[in-house]
MDAnalysis code that builds the backbone (N, CA, C; Angstrom):
import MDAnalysis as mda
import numpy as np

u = mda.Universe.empty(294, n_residues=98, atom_resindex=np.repeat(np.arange(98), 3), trajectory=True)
u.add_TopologyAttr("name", ["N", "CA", "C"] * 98)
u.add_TopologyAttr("resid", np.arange(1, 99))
u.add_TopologyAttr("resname", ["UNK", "UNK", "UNK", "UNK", "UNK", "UNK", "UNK", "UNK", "UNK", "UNK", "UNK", "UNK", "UNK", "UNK", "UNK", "UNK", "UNK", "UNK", "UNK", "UNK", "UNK", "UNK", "UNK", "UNK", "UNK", "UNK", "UNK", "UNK", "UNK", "UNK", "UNK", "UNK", "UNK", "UNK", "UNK", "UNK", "UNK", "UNK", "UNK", "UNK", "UNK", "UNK", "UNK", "UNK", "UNK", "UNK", "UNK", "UNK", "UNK", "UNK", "UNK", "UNK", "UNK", "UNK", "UNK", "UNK", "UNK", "UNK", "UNK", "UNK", "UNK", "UNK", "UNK", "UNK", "UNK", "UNK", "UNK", "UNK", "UNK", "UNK", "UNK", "UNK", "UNK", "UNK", "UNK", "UNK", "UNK", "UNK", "UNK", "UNK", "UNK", "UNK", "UNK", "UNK", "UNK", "UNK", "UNK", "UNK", "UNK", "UNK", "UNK", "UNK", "UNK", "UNK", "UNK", "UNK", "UNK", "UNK"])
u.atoms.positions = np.array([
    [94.844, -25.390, -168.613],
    [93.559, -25.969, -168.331],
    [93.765, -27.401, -167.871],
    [93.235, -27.764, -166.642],
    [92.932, -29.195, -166.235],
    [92.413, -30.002, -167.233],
    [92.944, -31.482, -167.496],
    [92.247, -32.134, -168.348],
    [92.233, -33.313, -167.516],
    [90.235, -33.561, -167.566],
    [90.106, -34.691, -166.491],
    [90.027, -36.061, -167.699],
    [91.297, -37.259, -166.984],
    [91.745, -38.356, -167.277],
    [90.764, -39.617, -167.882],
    [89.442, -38.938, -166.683],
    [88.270, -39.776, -166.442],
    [87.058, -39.554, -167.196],
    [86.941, -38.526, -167.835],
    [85.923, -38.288, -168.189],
    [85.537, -39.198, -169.618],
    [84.438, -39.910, -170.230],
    [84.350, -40.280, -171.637],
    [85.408, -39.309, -173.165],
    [85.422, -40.050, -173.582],
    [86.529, -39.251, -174.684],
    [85.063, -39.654, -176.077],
    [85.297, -38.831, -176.786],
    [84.852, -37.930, -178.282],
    [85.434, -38.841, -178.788],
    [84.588, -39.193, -179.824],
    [84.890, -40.303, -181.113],
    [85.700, -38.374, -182.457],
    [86.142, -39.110, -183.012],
    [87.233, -38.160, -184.580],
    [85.668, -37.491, -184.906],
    [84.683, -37.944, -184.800],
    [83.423, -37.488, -185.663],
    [83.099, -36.274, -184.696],
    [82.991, -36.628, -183.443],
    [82.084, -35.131, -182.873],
    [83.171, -34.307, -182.654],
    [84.666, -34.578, -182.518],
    [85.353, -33.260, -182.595],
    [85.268, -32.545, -183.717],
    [85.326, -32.813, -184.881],
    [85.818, -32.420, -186.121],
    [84.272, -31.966, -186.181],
    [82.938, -32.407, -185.832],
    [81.652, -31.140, -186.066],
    [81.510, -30.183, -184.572],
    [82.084, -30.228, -183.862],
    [82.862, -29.366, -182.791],
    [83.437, -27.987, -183.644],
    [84.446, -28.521, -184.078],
    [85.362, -27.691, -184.551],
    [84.268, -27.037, -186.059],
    [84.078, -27.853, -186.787],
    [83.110, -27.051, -187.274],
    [82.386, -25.683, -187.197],
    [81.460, -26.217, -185.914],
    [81.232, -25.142, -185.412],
    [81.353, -23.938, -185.211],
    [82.656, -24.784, -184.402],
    [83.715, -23.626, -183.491],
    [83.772, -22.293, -185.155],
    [84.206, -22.750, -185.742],
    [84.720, -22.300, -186.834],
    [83.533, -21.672, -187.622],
    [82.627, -21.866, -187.865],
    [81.279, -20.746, -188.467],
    [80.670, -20.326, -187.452],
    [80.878, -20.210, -185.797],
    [80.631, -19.118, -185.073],
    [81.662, -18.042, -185.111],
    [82.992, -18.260, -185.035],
    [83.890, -17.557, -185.295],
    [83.824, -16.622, -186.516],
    [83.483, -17.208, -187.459],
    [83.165, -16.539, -188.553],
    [81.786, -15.146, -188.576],
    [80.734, -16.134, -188.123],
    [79.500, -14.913, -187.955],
    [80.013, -14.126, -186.893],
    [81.009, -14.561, -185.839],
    [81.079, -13.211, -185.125],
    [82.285, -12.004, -185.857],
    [83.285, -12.227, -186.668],
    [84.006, -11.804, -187.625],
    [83.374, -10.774, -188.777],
    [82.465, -11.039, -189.287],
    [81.543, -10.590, -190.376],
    [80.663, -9.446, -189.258],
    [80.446, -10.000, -188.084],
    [78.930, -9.258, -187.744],
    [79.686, -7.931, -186.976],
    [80.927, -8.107, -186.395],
    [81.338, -6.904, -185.811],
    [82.384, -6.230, -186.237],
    [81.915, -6.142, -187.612],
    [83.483, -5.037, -188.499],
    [83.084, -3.702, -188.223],
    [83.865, -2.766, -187.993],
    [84.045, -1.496, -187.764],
    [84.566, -0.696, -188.827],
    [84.155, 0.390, -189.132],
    [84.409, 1.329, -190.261],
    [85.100, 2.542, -189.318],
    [86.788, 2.036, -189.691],
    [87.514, 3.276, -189.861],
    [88.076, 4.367, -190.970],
    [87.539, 5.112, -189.785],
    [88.426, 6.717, -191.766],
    [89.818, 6.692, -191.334],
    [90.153, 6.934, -192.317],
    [91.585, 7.099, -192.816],
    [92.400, 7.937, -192.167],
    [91.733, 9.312, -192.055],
    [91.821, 10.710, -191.249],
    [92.063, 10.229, -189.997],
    [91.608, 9.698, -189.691],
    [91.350, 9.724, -187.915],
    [92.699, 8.852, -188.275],
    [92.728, 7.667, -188.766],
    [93.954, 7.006, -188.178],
    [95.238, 7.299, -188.383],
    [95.388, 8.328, -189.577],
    [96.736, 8.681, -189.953],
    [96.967, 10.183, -189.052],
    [95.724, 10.662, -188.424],
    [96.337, 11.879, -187.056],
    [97.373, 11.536, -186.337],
    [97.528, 10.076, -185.574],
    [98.255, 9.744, -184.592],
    [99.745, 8.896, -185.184],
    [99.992, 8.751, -186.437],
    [100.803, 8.392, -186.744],
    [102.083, 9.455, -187.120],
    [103.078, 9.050, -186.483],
    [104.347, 9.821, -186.388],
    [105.601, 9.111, -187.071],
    [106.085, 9.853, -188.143],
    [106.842, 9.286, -189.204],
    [108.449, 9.358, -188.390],
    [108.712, 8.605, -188.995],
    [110.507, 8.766, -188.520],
    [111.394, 10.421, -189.350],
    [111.984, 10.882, -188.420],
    [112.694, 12.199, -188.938],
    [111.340, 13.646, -188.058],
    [110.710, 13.310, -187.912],
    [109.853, 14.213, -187.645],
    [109.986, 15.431, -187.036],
    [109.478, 16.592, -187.254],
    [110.094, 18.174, -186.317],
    [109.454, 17.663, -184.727],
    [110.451, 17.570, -184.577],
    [109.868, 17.389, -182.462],
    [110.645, 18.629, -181.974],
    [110.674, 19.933, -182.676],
    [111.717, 21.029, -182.027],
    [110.914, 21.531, -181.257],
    [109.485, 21.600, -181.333],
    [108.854, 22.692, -180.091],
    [108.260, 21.502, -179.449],
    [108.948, 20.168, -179.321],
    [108.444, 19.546, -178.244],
    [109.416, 19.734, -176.851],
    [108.893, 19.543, -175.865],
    [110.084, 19.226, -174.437],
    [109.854, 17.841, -174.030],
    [111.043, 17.682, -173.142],
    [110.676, 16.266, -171.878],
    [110.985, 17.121, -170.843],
    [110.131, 16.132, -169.800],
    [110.919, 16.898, -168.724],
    [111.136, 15.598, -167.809],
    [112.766, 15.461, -167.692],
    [113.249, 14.201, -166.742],
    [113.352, 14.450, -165.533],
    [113.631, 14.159, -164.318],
    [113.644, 14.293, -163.244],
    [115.213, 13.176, -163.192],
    [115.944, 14.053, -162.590],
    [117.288, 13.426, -162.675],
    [117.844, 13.086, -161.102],
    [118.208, 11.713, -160.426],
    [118.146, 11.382, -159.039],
    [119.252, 11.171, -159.232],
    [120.387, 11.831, -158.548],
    [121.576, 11.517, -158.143],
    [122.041, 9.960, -157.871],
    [123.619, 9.724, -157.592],
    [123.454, 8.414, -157.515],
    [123.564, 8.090, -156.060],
    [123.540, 7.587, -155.234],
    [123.412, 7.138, -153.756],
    [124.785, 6.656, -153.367],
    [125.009, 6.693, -151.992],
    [126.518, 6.435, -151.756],
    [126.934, 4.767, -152.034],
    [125.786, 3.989, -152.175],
    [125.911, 2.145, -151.846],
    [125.780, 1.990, -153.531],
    [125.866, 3.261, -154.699],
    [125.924, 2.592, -156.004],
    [127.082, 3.263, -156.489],
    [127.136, 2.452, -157.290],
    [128.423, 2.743, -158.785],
    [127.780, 3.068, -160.063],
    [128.913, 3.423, -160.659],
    [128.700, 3.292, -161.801],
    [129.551, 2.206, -163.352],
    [128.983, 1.289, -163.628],
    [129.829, 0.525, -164.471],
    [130.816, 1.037, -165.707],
    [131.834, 0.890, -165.469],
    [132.992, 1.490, -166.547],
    [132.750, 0.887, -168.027],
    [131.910, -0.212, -168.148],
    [131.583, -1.081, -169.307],
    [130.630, -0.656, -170.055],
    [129.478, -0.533, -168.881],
    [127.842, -0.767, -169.334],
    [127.381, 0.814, -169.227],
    [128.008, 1.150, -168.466],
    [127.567, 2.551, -167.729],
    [126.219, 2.916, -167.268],
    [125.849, 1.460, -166.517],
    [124.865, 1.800, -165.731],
    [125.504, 1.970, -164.579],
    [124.350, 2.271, -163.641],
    [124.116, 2.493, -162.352],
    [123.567, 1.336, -161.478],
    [124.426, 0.725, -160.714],
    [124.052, -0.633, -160.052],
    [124.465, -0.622, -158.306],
    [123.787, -1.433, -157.493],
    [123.776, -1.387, -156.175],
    [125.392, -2.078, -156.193],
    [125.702, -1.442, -154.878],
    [127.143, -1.972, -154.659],
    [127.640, -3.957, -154.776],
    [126.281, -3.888, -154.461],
    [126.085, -5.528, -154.112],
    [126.722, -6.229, -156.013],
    [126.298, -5.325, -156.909],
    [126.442, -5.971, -157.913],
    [127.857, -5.991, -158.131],
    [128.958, -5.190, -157.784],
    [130.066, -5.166, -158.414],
    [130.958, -6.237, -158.299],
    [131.395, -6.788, -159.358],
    [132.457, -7.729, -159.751],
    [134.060, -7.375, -159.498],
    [134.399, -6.569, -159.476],
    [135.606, -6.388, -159.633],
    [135.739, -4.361, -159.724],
    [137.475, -3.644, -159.691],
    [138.014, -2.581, -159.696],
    [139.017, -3.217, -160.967],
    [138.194, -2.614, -162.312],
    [139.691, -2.677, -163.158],
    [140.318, -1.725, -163.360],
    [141.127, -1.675, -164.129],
    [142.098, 0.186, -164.298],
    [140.909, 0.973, -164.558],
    [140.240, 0.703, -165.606],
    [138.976, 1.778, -165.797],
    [138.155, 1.901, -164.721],
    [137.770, 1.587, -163.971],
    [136.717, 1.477, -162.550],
    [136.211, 0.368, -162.429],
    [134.966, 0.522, -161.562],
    [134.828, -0.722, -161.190],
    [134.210, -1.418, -162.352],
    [133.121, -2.624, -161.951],
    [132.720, -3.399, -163.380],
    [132.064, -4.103, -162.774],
    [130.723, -4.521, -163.465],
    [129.538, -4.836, -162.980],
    [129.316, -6.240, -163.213],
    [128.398, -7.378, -162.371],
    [128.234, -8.840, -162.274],
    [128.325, -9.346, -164.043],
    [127.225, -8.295, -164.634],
    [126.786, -8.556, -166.026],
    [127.999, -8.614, -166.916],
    [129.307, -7.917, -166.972],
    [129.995, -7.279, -167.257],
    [131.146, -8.066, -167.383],
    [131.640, -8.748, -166.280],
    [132.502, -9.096, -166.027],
    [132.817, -10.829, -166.487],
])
């Protein structure tokens, strides 16, 4: 936010009943818009660690790698040729890597 240089400046007294304010509107709007959640509803979507995911699937779509990439012997990603650092005994080896 711009803060103009020029404008009159606030004596300690009208900020602090400013802030006041600020602070029991905040409040009545806190109090006035609480929402009643059930329990039910919110523990449907919660998924515990260990969980049966056996009759779940993914389905990935798997893109070959292109002739201008590698693959890093380190990181074992997949990076544009542009990135490679170096051919060590293991293969090549990537900017990050190296």
């Amino acid at each position: 936010m711009a803060t103009d240089y020029d404008a009159p400046r606030k004596t300690d007294e009208e900020l602090n009943e400013e802030s006041l304010e600020d602070l029991k509107a905040q409040h009545a709007a806190k109090s006035g818009s609480s929402v009643d959640v059930d329990e039910a509803d919110h523990n449907e979507n919660l998924e515990l660690p260990g969980a049966d995911l056996s009759d779940e699937s993914i389905t990935v779509m798997v893109i070959p790698k292109k002739a201008d990439e590698f693959t890093c012997s380190r990181c074992f990603l997949v990076n544009h040729i542009s990135q490679k650092a170096k051919d060590g005994k293991e293969g090549p080896v990537c900017n990050d890597c190296s």
